[in-house]
C-alpha positions as CSV (number, residue, x, y, z in Angstrom):
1,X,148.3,118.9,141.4
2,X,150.5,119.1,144.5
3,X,149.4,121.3,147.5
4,X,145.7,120.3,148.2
5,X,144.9,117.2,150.5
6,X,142.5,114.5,148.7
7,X,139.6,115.7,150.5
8,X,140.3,119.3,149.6
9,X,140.1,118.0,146.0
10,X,137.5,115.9,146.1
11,X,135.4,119.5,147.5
12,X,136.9,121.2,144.7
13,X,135.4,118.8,142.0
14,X,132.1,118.3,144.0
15,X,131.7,121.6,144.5
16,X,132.8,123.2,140.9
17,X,130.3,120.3,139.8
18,X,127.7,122.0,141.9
19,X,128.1,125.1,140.0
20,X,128.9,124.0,136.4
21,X,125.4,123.1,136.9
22,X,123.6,125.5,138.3
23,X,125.2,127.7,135.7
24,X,124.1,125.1,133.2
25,X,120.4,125.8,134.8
26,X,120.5,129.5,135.2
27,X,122.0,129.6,130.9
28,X,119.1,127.9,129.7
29,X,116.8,129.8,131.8
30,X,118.2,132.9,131.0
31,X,119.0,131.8,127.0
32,X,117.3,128.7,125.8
33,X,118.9,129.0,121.9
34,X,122.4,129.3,123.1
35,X,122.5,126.7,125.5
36,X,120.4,124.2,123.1
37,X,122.9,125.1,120.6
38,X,126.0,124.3,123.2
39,X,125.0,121.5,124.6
40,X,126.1,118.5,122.4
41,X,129.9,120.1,122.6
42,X,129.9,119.6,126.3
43,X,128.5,116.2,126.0
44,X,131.0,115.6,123.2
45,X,133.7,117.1,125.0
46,X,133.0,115.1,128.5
47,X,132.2,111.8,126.7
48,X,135.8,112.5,125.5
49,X,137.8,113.1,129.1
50,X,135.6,110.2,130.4
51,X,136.0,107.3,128.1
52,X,139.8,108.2,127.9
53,X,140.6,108.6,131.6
54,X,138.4,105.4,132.0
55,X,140.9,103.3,129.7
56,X,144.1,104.9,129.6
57,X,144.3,105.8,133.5
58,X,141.8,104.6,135.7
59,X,141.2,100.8,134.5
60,X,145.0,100.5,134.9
61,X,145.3,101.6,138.1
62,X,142.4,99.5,139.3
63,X,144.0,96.5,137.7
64,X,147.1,97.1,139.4
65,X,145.6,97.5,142.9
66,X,143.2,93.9,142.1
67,X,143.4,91.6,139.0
68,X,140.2,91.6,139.2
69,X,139.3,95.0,138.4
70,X,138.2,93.8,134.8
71,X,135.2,91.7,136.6
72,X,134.1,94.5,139.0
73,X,134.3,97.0,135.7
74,X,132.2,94.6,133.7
75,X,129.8,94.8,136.6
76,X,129.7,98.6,136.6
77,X,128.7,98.4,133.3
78,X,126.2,95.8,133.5
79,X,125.0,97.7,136.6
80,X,124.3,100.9,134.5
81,X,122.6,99.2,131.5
82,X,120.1,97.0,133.1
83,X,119.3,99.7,135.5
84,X,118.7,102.4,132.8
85,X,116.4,99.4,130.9
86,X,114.5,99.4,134.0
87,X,114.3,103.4,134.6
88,X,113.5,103.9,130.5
89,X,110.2,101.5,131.4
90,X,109.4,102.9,135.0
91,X,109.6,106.9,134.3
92,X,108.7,106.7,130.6
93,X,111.8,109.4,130.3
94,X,114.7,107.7,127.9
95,X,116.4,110.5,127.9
96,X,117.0,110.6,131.8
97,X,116.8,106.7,132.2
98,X,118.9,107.5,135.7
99,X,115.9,106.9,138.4
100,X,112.6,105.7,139.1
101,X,111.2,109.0,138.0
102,X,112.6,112.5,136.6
103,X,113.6,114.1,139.6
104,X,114.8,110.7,141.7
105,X,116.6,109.7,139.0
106,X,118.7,112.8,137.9
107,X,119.4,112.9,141.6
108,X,120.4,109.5,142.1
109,X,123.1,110.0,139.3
110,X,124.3,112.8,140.5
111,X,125.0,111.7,143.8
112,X,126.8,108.6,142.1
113,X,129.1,111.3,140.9
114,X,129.7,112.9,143.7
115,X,130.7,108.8,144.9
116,X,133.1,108.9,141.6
117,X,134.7,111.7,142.7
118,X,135.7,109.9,146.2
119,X,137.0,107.1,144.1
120,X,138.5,107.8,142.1
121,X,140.9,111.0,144.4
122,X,141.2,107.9,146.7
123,X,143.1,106.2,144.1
124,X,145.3,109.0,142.5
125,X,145.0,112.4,142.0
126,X,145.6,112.0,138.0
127,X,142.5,110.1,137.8
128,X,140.4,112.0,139.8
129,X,141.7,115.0,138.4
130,X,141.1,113.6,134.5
131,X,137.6,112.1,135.4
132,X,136.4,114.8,137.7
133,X,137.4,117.3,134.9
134,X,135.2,115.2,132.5
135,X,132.4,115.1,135.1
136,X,132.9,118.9,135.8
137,X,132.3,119.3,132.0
138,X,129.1,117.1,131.5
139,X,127.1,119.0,134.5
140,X,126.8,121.8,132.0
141,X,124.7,119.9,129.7
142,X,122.8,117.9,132.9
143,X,121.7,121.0,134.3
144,X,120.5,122.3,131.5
145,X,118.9,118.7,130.2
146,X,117.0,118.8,134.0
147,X,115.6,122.0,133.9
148,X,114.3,121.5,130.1
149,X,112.6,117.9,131.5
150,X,110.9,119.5,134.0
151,X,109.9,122.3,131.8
152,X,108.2,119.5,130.4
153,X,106.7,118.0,132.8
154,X,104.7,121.2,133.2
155,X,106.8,122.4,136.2
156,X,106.8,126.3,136.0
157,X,109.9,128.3,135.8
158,X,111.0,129.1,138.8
159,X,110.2,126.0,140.8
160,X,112.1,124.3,137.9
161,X,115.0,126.3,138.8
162,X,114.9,125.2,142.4
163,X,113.7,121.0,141.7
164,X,116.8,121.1,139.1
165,X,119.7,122.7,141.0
166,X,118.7,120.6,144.2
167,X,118.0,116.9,142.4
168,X,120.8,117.5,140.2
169,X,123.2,120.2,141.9
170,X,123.6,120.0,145.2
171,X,123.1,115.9,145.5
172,X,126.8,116.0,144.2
173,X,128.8,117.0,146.5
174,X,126.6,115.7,149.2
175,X,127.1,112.6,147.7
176,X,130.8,112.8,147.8
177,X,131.0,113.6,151.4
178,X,129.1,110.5,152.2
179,X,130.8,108.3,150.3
180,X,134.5,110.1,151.7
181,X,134.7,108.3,155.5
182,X,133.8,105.1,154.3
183,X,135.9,105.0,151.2
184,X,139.0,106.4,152.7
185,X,138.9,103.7,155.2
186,X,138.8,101.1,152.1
187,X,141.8,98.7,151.5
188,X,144.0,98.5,148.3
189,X,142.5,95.8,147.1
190,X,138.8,97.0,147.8
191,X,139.9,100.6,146.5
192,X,141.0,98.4,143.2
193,X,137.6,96.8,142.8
194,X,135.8,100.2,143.9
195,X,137.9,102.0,141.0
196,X,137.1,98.8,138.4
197,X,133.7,100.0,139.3
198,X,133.7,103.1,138.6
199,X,135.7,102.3,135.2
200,X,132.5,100.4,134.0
201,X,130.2,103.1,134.9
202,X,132.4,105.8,133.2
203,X,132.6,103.6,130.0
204,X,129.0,103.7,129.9
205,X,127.8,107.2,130.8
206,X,130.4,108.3,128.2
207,X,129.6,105.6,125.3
208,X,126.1,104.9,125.5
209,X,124.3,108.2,127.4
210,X,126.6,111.2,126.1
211,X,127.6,110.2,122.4
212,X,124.2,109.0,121.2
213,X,122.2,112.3,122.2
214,X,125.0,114.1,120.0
215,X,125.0,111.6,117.1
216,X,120.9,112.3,117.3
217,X,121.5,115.7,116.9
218,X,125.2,116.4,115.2
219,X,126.4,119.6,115.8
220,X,129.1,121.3,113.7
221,X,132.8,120.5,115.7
222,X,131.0,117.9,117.7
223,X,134.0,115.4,117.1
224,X,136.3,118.1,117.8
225,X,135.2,118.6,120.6
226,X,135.1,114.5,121.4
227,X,139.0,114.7,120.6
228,X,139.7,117.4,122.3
229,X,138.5,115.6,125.4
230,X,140.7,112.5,124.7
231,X,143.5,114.9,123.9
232,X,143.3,116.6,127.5
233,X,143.0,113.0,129.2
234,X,146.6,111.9,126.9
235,X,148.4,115.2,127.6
236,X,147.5,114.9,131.5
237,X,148.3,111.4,131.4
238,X,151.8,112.1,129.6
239,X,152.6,114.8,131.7
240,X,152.8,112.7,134.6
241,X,154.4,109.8,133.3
């Protein structure tokens, strides 16, 4: 993981999030059965890498910067399940439950990622390596769950195409380099209750937004793929110690 500066990372991940999907709008556009038939082994696969770098590497290296990581986890949490009670009743969307409406709302949560991202490279490169790989992974299935929404909605192709890869695309890394100047000026401590944060929210994409879409619709391999996650977070983990 040597040789890039945290920035240069954190444009790495925002970016290869950028693109992951887009090509997660253009695959559904292009071929609607294959990426329906896909989708749940991303989700599986991310909710996997997130939950595990959430518990095994991140809430530990919050905890050690602040003892009171735990709280400001708890609060993430909190944070994204009354807010998603509140988008489910406002948009009338469950399935997006991140914004006031379809479009606001996928935006909004990818723009949070692109804020993970700042995190958690702020706090160590393992962790922003292991979540923003799990991130990376979960794009896939958001682009293609955006563009099928506003399908939906009665949007037509091709301005789908465009809503989707700006609201849920490019808000990412835009997001990250926002967040970057103020977060890098962040103290240890702050940087611990930031990352307890981010922990919480984590927790809960993975646990209560990924793995119930896939236990709706159980795909052969799905929980291979879910340990196949946890399994790249525990060999990345071991491997540095």
């Amino acid at each position: 993981m040597a040789g890039l500066s945290v920035f240069e990372w954190i444009v790495v991940f925002a970016v290869g999030a950028m693109v992951v999907n887009g090509i997660g709008i253009w695959v559904i556009y292009k071929n609607r059965d294959w990426a329906e038939k896909s989708i749940e082994h991303f989700m599986c696969f991310a909710a996997g890498t997130l939950i595990s770098s959430a518990l095994i590497i991140g809430f530990p290296q919050a905890y050690a910067n602040n003892s009171q990581a735990g709280f400001a986890a708890l609060v993430g949490f909190l944070f994204m399940f009354f807010s998603n009670r509140i988008i489910k009743r406002k948009s009338g969307l469950p399935s997006l439950a991140f914004g006031l409406t379809a479009l606001i709302g996928i935006a909004i949560h990818s723009f949070v990622d692109g804020i993970i991202y700042t995190v958690t490279f702020n706090v160590s490169l393992l962790i922003g390596f292991v979540a923003g790989t799990g991130l990376v992974v979960h794009e896939f299935a958001e682009g293609v769950i955006t563009y099928s929404v506003l399908l939906k909605g009665g949007i037509n192709e091709k301005k789908a195409i465009l809503f989707a890869f700006l609201t849920a695309s490019l808000t990412t890394p835009v997001g990250a380099m926002i967040a970057y100047p103020i977060v890098r000026q962040l103290s240890t401590q702050i940087l611990g209750i930031a990352m307890g944060f981010v922990v919480g929210v984590l927790i809960f994409v993975s646990a209560a937004h990924l793995l119930p879409e896939v236990q709706e619709h159980p795909k052969k391999h799905s929980y291979i793929a879910f340990l196949s996650g946890v399994a790249l977070a525990l060999l990345l983990k071991l491997f540095k110690g």
